[in-house]
DOFI-938036 format. One record per residue (C-alpha): chain; x, y, z; residue number from 1. Coordinates in Angstrom, 3 decimals. Example, Ala and Ser with C-alpha at 12.3 -4.5 7.8 and 13.67 -1.06 7.14 Angstrom:
<nodes>
NODE   chain       east      north         up     n
NODE       A     12.300     -4.500      7.800     1
NODE       A     13.670     -1.060      7.140     2
</nodes>
This chain:
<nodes>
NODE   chain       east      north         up     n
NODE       A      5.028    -14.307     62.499     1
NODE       A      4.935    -11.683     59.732     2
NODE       A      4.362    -11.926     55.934     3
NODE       A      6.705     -9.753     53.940     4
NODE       A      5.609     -9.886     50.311     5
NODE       A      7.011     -7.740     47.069     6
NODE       A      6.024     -7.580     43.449     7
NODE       A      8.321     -6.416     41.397     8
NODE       A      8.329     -5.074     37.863     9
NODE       A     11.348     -6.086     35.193    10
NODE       A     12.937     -2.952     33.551    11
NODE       A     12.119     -2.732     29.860    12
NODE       A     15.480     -3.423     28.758    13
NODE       A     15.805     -6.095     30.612    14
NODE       A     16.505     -8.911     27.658    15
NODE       A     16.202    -11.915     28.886    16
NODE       A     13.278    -11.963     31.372    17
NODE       A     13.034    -15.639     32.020    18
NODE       A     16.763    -15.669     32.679    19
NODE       A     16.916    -13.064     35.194    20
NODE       A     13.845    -14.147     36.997    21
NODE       A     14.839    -17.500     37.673    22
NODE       A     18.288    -15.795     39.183    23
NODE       A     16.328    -14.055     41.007    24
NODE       A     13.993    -16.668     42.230    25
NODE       A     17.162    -19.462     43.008    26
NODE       A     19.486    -16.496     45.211    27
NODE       A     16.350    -15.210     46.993    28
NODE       A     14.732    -18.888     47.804    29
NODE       A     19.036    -19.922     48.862    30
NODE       A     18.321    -17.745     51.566    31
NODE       A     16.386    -19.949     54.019    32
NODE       A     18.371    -21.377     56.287    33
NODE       A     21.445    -18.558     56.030    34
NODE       A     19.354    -16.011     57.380    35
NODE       A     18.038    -16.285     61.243    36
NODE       A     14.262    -15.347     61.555    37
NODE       A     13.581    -16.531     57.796    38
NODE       A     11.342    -19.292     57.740    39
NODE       A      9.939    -19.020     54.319    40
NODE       A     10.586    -17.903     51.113    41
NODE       A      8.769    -18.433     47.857    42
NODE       A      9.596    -16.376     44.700    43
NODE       A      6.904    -16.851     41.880    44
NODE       A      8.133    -16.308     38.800    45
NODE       A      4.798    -17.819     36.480    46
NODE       A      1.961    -15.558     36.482    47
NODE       A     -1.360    -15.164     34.428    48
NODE       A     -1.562    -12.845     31.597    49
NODE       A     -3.258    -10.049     33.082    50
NODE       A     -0.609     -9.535     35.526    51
NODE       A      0.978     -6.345     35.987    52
NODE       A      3.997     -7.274     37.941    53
NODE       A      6.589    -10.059     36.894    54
NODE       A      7.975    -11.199     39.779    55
NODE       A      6.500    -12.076     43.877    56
NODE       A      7.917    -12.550     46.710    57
NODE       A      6.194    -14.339     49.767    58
NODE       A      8.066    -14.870     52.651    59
NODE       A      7.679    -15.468     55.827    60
NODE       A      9.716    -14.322     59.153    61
NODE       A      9.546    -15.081     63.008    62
NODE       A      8.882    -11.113     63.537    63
NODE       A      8.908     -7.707     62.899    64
NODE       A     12.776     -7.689     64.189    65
NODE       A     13.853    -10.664     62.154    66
NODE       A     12.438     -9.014     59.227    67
NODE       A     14.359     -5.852     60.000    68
NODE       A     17.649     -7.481     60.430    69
NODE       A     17.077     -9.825     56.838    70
NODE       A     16.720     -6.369     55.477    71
NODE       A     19.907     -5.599     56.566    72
NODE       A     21.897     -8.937     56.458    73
NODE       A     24.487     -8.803     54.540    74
NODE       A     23.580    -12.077     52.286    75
NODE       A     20.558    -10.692     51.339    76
NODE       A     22.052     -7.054     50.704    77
NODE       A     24.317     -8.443     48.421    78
NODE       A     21.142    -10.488     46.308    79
NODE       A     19.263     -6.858     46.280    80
NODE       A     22.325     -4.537     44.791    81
NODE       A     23.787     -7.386     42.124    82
NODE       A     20.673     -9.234     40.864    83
NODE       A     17.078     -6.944     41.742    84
NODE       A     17.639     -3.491     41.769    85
NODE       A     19.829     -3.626     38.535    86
NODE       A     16.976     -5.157     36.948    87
NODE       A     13.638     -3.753     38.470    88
NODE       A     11.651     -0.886     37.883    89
NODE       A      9.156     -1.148     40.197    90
NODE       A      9.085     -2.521     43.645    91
NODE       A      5.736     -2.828     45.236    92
NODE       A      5.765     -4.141     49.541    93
NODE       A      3.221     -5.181     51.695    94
NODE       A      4.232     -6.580     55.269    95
NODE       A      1.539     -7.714     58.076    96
NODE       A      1.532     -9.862     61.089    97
NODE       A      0.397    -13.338     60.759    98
</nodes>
């Protein structure tokens, strides 16, 4: 199994923060059981103060290949270029074998 976690950072100018995380969250998290190899997906949107980042991903996959192809599935491509990359500034990823 592999772990595939982001943190991302909201633009700036980004007005409604709450708003688009939760969009975020609900599309991302829609994605188990659409996507073969994704087992688990958790988007946490609620973080202490001293965070730096405003949104995490933790997700899990059957392998290194069905993370690849979730990468490039077409459901998930479509979440990335409308709702996060619009919207982030900074995307930080960490992926290891569980």
């Amino acid at each position: 199994m592999v772990k595939h976690m982001i943190i991302w950072k909201l633009k700036s100018e980004v007005s409604d923060k709450e708003a688009c995380s939760k969009e975020i969250k609900e599309s991302l998290e829609g994605l188990v059981g659409k996507i073969e190899g994704l087992t688990q997906m958790h988007i946490l949107t609620e973080s202490f103060p001293a965070s730096t980042g405003d949104i995490m991903m933790d997700s899990i996959f059957e392998n290194a290949e069905a993370l690849s192809n979730y990468q490039k599935h077409p459901l998930h491509v479509e979440i990335a270029n409308t709702k996060v990359r619009p919207n982030v500034d900074t995307r930080l990823s960490f992926d290891y074998e569980v």
